[in-house]
C-alpha positions in Angstrom: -33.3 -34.6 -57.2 -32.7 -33.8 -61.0 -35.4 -35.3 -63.2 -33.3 -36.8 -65.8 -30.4 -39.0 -66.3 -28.2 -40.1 -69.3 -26.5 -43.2 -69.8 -24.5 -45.6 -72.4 -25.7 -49.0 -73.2 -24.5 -51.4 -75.6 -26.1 -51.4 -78.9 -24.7 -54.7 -80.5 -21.9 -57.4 -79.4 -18.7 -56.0 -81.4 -16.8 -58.1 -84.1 -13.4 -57.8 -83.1 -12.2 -54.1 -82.1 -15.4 -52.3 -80.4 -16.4 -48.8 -82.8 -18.8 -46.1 -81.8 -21.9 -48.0 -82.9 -21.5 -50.6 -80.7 -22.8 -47.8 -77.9 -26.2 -46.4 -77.4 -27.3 -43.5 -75.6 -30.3 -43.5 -73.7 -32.1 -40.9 -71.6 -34.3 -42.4 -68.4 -36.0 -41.5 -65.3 -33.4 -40.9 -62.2 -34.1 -43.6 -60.2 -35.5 -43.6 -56.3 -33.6 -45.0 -54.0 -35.4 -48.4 -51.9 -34.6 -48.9 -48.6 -31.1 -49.8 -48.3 -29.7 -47.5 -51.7 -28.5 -44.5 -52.3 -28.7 -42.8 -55.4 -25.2 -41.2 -56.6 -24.7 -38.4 -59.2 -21.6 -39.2 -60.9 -18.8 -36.8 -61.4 -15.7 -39.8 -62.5 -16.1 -42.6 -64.8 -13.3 -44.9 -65.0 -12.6 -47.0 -68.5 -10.8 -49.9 -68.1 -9.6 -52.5 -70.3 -12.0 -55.5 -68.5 -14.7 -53.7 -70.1 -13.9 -54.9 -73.7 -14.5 -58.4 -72.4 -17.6 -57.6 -70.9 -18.9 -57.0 -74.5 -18.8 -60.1 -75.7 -21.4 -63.0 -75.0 -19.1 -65.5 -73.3 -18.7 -67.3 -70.2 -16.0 -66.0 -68.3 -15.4 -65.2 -64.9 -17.9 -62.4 -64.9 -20.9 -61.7 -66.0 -21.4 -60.2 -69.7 -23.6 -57.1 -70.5 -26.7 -57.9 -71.9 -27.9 -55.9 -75.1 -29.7 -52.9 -74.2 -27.8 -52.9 -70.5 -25.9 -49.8 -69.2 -22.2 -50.7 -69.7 -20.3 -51.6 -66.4 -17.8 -49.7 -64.4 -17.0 -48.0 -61.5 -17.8 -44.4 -60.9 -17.2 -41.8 -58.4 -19.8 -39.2 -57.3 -22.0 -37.7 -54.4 -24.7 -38.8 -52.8 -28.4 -36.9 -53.7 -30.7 -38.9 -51.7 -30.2 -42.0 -49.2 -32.1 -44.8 -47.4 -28.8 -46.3 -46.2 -27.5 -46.4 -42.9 -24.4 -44.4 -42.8 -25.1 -42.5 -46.2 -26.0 -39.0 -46.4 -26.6 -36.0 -49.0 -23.4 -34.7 -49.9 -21.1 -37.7 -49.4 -18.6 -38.2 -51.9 -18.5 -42.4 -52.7 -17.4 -44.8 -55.3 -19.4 -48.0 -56.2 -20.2 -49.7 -59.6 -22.5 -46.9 -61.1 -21.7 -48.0 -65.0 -21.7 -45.5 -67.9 -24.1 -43.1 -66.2 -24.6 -39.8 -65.0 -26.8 -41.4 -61.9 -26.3 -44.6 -60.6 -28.9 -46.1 -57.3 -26.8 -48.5 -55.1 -27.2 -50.9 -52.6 -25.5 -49.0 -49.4 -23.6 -52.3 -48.8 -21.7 -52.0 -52.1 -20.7 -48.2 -52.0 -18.0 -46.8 -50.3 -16.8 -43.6 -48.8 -14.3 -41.9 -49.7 -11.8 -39.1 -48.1 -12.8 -36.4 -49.5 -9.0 -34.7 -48.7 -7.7 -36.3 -52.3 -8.9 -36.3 -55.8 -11.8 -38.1 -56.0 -10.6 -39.7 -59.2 -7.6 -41.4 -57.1 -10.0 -43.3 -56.2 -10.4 -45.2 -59.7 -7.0 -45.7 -60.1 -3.7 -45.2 -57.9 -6.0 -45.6 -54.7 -8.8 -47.5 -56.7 -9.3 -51.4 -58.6 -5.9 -50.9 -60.5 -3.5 -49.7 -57.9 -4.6 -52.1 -55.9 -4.6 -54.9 -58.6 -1.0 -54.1 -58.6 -0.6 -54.3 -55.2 -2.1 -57.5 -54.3 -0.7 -59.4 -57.2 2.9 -58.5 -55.8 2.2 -59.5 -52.9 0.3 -63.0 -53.6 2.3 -64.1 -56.7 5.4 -62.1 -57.7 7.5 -63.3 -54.0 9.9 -60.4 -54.9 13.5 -60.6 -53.6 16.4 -57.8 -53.8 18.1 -57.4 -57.0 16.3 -59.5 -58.9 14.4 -57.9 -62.3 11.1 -57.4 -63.0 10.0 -56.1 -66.5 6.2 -55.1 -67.2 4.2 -54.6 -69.8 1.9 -51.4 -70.4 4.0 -49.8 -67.9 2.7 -46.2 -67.9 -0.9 -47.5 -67.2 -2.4 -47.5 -63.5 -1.3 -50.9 -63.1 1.9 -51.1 -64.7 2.9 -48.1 -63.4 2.2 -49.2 -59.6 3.8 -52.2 -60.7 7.0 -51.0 -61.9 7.0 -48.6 -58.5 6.6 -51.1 -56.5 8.7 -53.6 -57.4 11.9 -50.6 -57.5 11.2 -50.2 -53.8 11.8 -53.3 -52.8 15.2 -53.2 -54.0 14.0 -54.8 -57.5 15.2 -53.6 -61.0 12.5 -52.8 -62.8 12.1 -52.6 -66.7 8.8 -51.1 -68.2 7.4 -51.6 -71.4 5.1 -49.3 -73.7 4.0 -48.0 -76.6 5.8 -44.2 -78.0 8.5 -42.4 -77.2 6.3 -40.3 -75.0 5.5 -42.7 -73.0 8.8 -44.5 -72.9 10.3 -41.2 -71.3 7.8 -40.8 -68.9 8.5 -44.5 -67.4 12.1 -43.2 -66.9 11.5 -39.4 -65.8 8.3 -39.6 -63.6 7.7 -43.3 -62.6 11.6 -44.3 -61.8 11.8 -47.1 -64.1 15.6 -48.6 -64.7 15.1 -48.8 -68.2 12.1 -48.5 -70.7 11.2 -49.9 -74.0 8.8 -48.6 -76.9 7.7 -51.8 -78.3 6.6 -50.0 -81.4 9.9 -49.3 -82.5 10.7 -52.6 -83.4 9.3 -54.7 -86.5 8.7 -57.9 -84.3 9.3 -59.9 -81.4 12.5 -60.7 -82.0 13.7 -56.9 -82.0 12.2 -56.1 -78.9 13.7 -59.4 -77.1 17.2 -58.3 -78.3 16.6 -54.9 -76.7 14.8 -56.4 -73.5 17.9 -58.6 -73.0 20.4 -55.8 -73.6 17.9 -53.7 -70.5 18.1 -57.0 -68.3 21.3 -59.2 -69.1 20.9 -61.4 -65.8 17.6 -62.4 -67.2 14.0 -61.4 -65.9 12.8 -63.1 -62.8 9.4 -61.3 -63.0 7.3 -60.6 -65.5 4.1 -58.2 -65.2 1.9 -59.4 -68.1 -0.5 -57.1 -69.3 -0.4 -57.0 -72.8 0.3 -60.5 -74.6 0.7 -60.4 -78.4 4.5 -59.1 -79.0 5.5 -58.4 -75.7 4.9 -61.7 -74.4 6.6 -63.2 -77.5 9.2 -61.6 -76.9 9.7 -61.6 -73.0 9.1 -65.3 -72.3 12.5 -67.4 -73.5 14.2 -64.4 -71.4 12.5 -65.3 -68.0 15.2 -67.1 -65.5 14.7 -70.5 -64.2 12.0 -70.2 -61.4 10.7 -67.4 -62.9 7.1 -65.6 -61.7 4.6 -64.4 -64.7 1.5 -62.5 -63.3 -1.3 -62.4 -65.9 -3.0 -59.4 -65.4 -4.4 -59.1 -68.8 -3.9 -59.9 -72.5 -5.4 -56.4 -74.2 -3.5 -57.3 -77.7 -6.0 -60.4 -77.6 -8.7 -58.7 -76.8 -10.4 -58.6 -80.3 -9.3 -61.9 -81.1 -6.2 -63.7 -81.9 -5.3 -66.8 -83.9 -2.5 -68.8 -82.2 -2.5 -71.9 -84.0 0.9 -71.0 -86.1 4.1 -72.4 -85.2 5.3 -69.1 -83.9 3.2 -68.7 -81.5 2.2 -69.7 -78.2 3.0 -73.5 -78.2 6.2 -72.6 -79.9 6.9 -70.5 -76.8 5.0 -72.9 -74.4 8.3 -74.9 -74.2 10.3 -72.4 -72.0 7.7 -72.8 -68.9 8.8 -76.5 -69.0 12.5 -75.7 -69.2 12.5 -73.2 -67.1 10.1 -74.0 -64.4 8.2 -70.7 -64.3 5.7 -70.2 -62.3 2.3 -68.7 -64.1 -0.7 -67.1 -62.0 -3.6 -65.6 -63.8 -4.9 -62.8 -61.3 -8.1 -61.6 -60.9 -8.8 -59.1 -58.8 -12.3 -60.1 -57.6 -10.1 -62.4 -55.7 -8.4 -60.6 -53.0 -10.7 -57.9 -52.1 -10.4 -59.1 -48.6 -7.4 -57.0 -48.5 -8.6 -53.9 -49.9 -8.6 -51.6 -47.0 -4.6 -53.1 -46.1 -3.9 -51.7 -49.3 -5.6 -48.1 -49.0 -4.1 -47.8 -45.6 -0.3 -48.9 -46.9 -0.5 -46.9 -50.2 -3.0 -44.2 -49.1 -0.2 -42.3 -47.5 2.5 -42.8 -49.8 0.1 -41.1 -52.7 -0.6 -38.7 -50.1 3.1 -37.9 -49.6 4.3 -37.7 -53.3 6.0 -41.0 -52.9 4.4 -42.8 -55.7 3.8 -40.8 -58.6 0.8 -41.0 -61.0 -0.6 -40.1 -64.6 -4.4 -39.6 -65.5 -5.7 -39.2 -68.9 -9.2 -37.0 -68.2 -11.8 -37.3 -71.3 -14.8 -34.7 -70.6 -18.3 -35.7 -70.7 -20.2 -38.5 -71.1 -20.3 -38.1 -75.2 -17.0 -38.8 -74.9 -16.6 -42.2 -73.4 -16.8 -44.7 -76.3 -14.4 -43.1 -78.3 -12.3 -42.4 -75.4 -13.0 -46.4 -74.5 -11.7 -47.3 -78.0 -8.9 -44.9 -78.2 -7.8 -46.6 -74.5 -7.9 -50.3 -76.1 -5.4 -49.3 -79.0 -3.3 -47.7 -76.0 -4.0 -43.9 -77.0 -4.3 -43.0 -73.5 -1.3 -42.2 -70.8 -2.0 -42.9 -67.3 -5.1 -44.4 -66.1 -8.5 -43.2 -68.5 -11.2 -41.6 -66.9 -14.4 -39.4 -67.8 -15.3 -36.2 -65.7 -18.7 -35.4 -66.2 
């Protein structure tokens, strides 16, 4: 057992976009596992947009860090010492370490891990958002054959799955991000019909012109990640009946003023008219079905079937900025630290 363990912890609430001195530092004594724990030295942090939320004091549907806590997340790592049944030295896991080098878990919420894949699969195409993507098709989306599905933040771990997905089932599906980069790889590596870069438009209005042009029998399906723009310009395209998962809303995320005419309650209209159907989905939800979805998916990553991007940062200095860069979409694939 190594004496000492680092750790980030949040410094201050942000006002509006999180910077680098919202994040502390701290050094502590590795902790001894009770009866029950393990203790897990990390080797994969993930960042994921949730986090910003957790930031902020406000009620929501979980809890907030406090000031001075070690900021939340899931990790992946191998087990130095356990008083867990079923847990031994040497066991590669994944559980909610947080922004730590160390992390001591109950037993009950860790959980083993093949150890013939990446053990960073496990925080993304195999982890929370592949199978975010996953479950959401299959609870709210009620996909059907030739019907088109357009999402937003397509090249991320959850888009990306999304867009996959939804192409197997006999859907066409239209991804949306940000660069020209990233545009290409939604076409070239994750089978995408057609791809938008929502940058290279001025406003809404632009990018709906395009987005109809990429889906002129209307979208049935809409993947929302992103709100702001995209949603502007996506909604008055949906098709009567149409499905809109809310996955997210990351161009909200440090705030947002929609009490002008142009914005949502000007849009608000079209779920009247068109009868849309709109789930919020949190994944917290469904994990009932987790190990369905490893053993469905597990093999098709396994096989090369569905493809996936990850965007490695080294170290744990190099988490907040990585964090922020992620939030502003610098990232392509899904973020996560080695350590």
């Amino acid at each position: 057992m190594p004496d000492q363990m680092r750790a980030i912890t949040l410094a201050r609430r942000p006002n509006g976009d999180p910077v680098s001195e919202d994040f502390a530092f701290v050094e502590a004594a590795v902790p001894v596992p009770e009866e029950g724990e393990i203790v897990v030295a990390c080797s994969h942090l993930s960042l994921d947009p949730y986090m910003r939320g957790r930031m902020d004091d406000v009620k929501s549907y979980a809890p907030s860090v406090e000031i001075g806590g070690i900021m939340t997340g899931q990790g992946v790592g191998r087990v130095i010492a356990s008083r867990a049944e079923g847990f031994s030295e040497g066991d590669l896991v994944t559980g909610m370490t947080g922004w730590a080098s160390h992390a001591r878990l109950p037993g009950k919420e860790a959980r083993a891990l093949d150890d013939r894949l990446p053990p960073s699969t496990a925080l993304g195409v195999l982890g929370m958002p592949g199978f975010t993507a996953w479950v959401g098709l299959q609870e709210f989306a009620a996909m059907q054959a030739g019907e088109t599905l357009a999402v937003a933040a397509a090249t991320g771990p959850v888009g990306s799955m999304v867009g996959q997905l939804a192409r197997a089932a006999g859907l066409r599906s239209i991804g949306i991000a940000g660069g020209a980069e990233k545009t290409r790889l939604l076409t070239e590596t994750f089978g995408f019909d057609a791809a938008l870069d929502h940058r290279s438009f001025d406003d809404a209005r632009g990018l709906r012109a395009a987005l109809a042009d990429a889906a002129p029998d209307g979208i049935d399906i809409y993947w929302e990640n992103v709100g702001g723009t995209v949603l502007e310009a996506t909604l008055p395209l949906m098709n009567t009946h149409g499905r809109i998962v809310v996955c997210g809303t990351i161009a909200w995320y440090g705030g947002v003023d929609l009490s002008g005419p142009d914005k949502l309650p000007g849009l608000w209209r079209a779920v009247l008219v068109k009868r849309l159907s709109i789930n919020g989905m949190i994944v917290f939800d469904h994990w009932h079905r987790f190990r369905e979805f490893t053993e469905t998916i597990g093999p098709k990553v396994a096989a090369g079937e569905i493809a996936y991007l990850e965007d490695i940062a080294h170290g744990l200095d190099a988490m907040p900025e990585a964090f922020i860069g992620m939030l502003k979409g610098a990232n392509t694939g899904k973020q996560i630290v080695a350590l």
